[in-house]
Backbone bond lengths (Angstrom), bond angles and torsions (degrees), N, CA, C in turn:
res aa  C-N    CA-C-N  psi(-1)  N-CA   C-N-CA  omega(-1)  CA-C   N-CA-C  phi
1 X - - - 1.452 - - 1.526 108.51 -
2 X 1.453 120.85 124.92 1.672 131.55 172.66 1.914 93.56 -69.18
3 X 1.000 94.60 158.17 1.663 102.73 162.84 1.588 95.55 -138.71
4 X 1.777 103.36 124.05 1.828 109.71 177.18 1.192 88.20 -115.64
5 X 2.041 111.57 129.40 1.322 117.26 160.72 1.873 95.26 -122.43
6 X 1.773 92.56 109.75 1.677 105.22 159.00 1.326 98.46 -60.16
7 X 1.555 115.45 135.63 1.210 133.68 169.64 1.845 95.87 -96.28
8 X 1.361 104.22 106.00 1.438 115.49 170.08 1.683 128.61 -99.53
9 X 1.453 94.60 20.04 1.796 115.93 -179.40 1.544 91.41 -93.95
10 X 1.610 101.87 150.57 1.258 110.57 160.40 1.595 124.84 -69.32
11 X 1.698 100.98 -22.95 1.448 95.14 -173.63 1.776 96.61 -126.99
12 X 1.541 103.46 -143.27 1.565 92.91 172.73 1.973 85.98 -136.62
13 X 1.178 118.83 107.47 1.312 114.60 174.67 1.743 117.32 -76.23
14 X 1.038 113.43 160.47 1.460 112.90 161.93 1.252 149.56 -29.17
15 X 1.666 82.86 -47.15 1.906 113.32 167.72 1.304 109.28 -56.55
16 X 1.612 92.57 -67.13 1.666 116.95 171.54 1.738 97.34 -23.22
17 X 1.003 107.22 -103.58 1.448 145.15 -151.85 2.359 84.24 -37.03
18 X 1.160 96.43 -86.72 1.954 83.68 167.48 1.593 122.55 -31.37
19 X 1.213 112.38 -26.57 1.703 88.82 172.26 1.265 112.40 -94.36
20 X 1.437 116.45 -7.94 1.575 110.96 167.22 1.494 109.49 -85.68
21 X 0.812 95.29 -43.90 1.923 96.95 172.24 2.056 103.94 -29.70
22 X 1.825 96.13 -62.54 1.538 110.39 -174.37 1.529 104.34 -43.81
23 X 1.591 109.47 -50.38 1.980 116.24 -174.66 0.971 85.68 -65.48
24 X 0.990 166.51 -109.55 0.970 148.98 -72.62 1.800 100.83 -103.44
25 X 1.312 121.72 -37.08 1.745 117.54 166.73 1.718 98.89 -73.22
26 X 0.987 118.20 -44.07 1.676 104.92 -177.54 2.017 95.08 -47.21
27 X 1.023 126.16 -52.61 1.566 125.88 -124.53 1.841 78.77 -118.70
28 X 0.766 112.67 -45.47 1.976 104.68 -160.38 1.399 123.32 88.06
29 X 1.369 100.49 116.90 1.742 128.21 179.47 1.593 114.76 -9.41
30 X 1.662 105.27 -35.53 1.718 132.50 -167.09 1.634 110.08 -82.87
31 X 1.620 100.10 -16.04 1.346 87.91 -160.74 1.540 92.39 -127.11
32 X 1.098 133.92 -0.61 1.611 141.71 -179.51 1.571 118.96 -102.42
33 X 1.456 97.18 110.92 1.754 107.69 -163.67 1.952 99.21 -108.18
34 X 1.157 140.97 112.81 1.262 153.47 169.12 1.347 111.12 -74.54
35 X 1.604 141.92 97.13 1.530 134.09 176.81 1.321 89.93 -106.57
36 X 1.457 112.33 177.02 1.698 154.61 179.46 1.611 92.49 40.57
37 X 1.771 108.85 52.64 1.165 105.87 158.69 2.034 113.82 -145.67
38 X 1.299 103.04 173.96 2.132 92.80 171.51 1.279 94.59 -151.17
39 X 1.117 120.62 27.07 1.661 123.29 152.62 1.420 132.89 -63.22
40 X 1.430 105.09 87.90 1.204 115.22 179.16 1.857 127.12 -20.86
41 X 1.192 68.69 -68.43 1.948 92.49 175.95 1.693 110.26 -27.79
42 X 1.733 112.64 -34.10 1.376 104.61 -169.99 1.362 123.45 -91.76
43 X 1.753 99.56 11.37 1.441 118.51 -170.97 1.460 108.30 -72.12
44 X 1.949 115.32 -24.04 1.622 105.99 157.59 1.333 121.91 -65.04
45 X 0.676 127.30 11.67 1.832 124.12 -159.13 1.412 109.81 -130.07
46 X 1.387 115.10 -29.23 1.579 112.00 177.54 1.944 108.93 171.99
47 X 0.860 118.23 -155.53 1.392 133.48 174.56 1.606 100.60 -72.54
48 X 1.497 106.63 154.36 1.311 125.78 176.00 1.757 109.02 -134.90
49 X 1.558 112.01 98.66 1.175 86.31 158.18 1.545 114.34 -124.68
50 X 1.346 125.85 167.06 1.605 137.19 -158.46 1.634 114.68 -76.73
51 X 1.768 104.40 -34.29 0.883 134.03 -179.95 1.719 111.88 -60.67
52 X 1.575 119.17 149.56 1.349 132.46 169.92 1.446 98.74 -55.05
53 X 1.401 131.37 159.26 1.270 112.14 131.87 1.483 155.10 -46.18
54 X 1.698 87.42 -33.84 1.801 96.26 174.37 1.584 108.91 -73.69
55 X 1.566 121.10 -17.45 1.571 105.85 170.64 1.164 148.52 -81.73
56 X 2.024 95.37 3.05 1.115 105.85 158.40 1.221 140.64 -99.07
57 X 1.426 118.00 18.80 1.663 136.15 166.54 1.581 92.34 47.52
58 X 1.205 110.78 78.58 1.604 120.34 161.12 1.422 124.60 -66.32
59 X 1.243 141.25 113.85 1.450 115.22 -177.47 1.898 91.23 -102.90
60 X 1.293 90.34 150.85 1.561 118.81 167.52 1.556 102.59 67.89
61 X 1.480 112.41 57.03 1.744 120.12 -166.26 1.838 93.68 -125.55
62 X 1.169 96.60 151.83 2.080 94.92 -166.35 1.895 66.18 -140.79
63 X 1.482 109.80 154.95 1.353 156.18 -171.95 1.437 115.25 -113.96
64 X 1.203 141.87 109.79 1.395 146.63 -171.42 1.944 79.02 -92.35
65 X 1.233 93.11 120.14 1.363 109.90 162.63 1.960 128.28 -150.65
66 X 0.932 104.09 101.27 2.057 119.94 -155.19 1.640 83.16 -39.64
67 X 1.585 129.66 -33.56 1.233 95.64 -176.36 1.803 123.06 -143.46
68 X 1.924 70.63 76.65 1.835 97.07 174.07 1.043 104.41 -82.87
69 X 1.043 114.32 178.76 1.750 112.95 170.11 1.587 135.77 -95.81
70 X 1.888 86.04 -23.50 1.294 108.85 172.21 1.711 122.42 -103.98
71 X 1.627 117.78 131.28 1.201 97.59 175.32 1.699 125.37 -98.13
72 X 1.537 94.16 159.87 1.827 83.95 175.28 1.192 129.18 -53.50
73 X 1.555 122.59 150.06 1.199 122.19 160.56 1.320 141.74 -145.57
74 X 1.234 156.73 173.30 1.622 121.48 -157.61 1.405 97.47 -74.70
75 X 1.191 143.02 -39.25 1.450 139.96 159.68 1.383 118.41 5.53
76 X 1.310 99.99 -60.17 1.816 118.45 -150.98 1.453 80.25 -81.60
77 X 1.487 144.36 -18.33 1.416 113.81 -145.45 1.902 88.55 -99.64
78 X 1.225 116.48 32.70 1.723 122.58 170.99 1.987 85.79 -129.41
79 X 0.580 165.34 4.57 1.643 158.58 107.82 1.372 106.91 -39.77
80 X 1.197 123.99 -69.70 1.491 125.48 -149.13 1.877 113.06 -94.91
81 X 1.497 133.99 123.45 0.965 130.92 -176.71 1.845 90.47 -89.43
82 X 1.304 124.31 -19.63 1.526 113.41 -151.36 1.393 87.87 -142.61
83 X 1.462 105.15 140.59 1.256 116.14 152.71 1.567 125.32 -119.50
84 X 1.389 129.24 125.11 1.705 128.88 -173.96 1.029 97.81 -81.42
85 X 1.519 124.40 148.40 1.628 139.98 115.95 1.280 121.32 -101.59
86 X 0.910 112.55 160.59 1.548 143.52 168.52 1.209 92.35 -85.49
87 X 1.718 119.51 115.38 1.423 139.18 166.26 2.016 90.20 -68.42
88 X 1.020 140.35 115.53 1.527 120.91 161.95 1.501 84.14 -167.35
89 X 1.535 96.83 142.94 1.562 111.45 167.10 1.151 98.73 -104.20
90 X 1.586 124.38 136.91 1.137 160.75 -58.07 1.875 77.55 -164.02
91 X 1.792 100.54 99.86 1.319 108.01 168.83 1.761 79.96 -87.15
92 X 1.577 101.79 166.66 1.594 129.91 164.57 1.600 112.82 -145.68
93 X 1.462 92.57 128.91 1.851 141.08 -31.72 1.721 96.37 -35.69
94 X 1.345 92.20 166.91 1.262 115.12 -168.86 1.809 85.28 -77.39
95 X 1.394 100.02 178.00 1.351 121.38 -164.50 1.442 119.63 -137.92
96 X 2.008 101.40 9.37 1.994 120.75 176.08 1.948 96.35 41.07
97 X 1.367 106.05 60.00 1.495 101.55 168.09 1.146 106.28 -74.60
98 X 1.722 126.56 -16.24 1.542 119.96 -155.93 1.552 101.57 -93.24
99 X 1.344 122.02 -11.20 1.592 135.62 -169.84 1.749 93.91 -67.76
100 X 1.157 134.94 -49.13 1.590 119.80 171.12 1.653 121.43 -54.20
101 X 1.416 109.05 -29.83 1.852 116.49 -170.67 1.239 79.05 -96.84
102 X 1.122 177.16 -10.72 1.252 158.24 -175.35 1.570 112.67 -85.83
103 X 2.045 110.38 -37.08 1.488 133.90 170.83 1.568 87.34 -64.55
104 X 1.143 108.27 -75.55 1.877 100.54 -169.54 1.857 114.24 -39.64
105 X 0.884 115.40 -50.57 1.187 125.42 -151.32 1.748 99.19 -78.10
106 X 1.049 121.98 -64.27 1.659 127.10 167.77 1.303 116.09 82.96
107 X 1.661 118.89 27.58 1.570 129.09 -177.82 1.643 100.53 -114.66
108 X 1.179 108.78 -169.58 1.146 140.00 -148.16 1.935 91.91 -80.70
109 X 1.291 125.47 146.26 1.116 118.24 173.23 1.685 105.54 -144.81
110 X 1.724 106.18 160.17 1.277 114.69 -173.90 1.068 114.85 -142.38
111 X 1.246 134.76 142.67 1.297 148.16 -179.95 1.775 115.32 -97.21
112 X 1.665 111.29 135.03 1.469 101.95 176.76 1.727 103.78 -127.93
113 X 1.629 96.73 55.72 1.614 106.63 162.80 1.486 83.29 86.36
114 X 1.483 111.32 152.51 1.545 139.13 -159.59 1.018 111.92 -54.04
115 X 1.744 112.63 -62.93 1.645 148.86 -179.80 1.540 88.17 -24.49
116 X 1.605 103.04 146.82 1.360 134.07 166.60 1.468 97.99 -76.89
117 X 1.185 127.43 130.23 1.549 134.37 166.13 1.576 104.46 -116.01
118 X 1.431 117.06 145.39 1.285 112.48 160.26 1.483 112.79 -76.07
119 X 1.305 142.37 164.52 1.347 158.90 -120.28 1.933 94.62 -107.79
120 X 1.299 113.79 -41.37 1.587 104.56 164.24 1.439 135.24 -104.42
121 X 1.650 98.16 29.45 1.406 109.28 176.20 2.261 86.30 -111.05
122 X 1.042 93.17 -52.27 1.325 94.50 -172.71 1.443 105.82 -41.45
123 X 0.950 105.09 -77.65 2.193 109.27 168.47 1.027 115.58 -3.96
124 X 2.254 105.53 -71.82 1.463 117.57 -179.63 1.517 119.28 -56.62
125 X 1.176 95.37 -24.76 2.223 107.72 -174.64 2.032 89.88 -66.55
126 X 1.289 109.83 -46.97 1.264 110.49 -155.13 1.997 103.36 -82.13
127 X 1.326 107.95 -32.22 1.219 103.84 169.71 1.638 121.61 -73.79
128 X 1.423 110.63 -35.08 1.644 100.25 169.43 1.514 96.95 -67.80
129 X 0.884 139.69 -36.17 1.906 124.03 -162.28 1.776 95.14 -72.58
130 X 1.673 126.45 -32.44 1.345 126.01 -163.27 1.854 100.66 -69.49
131 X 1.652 107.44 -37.22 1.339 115.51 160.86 1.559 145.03 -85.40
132 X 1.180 98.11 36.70 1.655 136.07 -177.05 1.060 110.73 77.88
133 X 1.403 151.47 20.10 1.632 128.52 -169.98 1.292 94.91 -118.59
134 X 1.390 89.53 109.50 1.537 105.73 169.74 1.899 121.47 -43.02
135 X 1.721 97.18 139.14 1.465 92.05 -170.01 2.215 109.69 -50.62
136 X 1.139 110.07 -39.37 1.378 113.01 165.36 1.346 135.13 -40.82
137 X 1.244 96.21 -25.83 1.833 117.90 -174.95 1.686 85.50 -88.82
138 X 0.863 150.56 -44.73 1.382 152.81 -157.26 1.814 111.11 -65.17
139 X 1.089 92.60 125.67 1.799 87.93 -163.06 1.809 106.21 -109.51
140 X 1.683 129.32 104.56 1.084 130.18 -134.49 1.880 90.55 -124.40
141 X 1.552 93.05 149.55 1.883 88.67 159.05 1.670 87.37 -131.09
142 X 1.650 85.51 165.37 1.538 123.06 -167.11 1.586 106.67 -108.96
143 X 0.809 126.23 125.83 1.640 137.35 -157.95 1.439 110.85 17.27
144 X 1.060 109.53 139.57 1.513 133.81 177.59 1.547 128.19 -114.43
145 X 1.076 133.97 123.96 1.159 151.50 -178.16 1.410 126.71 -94.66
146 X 1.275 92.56 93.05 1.886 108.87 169.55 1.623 138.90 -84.41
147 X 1.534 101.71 98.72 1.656 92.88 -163.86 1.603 108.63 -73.71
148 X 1.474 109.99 118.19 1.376 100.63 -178.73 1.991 108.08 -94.58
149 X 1.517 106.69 -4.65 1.386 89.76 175.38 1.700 97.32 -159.16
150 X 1.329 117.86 162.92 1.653 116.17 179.51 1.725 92.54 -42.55
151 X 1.317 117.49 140.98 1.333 139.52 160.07 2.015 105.92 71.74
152 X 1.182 103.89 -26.09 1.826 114.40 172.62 1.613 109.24 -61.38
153 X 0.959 101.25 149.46 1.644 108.44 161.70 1.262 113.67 174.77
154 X 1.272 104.74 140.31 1.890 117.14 179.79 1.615 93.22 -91.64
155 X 1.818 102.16 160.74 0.960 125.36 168.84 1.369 98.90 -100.22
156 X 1.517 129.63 151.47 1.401 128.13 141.98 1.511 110.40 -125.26
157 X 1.369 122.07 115.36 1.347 129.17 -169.06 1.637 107.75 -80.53
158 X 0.620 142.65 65.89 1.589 143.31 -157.37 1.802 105.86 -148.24
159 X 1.253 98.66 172.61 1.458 97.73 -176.73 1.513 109.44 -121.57
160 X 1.374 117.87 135.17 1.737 129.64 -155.18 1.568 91.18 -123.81
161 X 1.479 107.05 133.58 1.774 133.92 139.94 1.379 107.54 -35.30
162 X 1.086 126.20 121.01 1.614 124.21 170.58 1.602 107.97 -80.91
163 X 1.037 138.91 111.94 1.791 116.58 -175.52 1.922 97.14 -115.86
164 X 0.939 138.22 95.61 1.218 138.60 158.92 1.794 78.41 94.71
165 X 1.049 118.75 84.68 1.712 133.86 170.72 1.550 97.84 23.26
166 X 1.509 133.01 63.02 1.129 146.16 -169.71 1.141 128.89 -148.67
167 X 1.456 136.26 107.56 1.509 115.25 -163.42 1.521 113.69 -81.65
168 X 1.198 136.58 110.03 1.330 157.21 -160.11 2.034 108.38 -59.01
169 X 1.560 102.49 77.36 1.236 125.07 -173.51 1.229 124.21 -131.17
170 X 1.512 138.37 108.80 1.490 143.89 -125.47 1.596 87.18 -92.29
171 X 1.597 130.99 145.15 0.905 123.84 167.27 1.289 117.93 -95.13
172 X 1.379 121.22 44.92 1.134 136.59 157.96 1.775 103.40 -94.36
173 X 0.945 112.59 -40.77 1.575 124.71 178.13 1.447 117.10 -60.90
174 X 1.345 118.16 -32.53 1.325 127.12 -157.64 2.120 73.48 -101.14
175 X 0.930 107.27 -45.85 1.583 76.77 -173.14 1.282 123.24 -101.44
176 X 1.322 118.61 21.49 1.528 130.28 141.37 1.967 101.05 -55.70
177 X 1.384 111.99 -59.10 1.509 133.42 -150.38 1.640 79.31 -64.88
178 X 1.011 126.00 -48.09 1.679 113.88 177.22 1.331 125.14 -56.60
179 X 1.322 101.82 -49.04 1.228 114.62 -167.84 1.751 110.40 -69.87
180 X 1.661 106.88 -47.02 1.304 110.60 179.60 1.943 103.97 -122.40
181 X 1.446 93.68 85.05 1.767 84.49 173.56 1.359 107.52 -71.45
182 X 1.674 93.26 154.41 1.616 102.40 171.59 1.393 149.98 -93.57
């Protein structure tokens, strides 16, 4: 399975740039393709191409979109050679940026449960389901709380991978969240 994340930022932020870092160790260098970007920098992490996704007429490519109708399942991953994301950090509420690439694109789309995910939990949600565990089997928390200082703490309203009763958050992130609260 390819994993394509359209980068739909104008730039490539920090944040950005660490959760691709994360896809790209969840998924492997071989299997992570970057479009509507020419940022060098992401040439450790996987493929770079310049191109949209929709201009490369993908055949057998399914669209992670929160509001398909259908959800993924290990099934689909003998249908699907490709899976899309939407490169976008995570307005709240979301803001359906992916509802225009979904018009362009005109394939098959899937849903991995309602919840807002950030962009390398979604991946990881989609790679355990590509290795049979049903999205149901998947054991998730709902906003998470980062203390960035005695008595401080950010909210992040988003939905987290539990991995060993843990919400699955790079500690590169948590010390961005220190460094630059929001």
């Amino acid at each position: 399975m390819k994993y394509i994340i359209e980068h739909m930022e104008e730039t490539l932020s920090e944040w950005c740039y660490i959760e691709y870092q994360n896809i790209s160790k969840i998924v492997g260098k071989n299997n992570l393709i970057f479009t509507n970007t020419n940022n060098h920098k992401l040439k450790k992490l996987g493929t770079i191409k310049t191109q949209h996704v929709y201009d490369l007429n993908l055949k057998n490519a399914c669209l992670l979109d929160p509001s398909a109708k259908q959800t993924l399942t290990p099934a689909d991953t003998k249908k699907f050679k490709y899976l899309i994301f939407g490169g976008i950090l995570g307005d709240y509420p979301r803001k359906k940026r992916t509802k225009p690439l979904a018009k362009k694109l005109n394939i098959p789309a899937r849903n991995i449960g309602k919840k807002q995910m950030s962009t390398d939990n979604a991946v990881l949600t989609c790679f355990m389901i590509t290795n049979n565990t049903p999205l149901k089997k998947i054991k998730f928390k709902d906003k998470i709380s980062i203390e960035i200082k005695k008595g401080e703490e950010v909210i992040l309203p988003y939905r987290y991978v539990l991995i060993n009763n843990q919400p699955f958050i790079s500690d590169k992130i948590i010390n961005y969240l220190k460094k630059h609260p929001l």
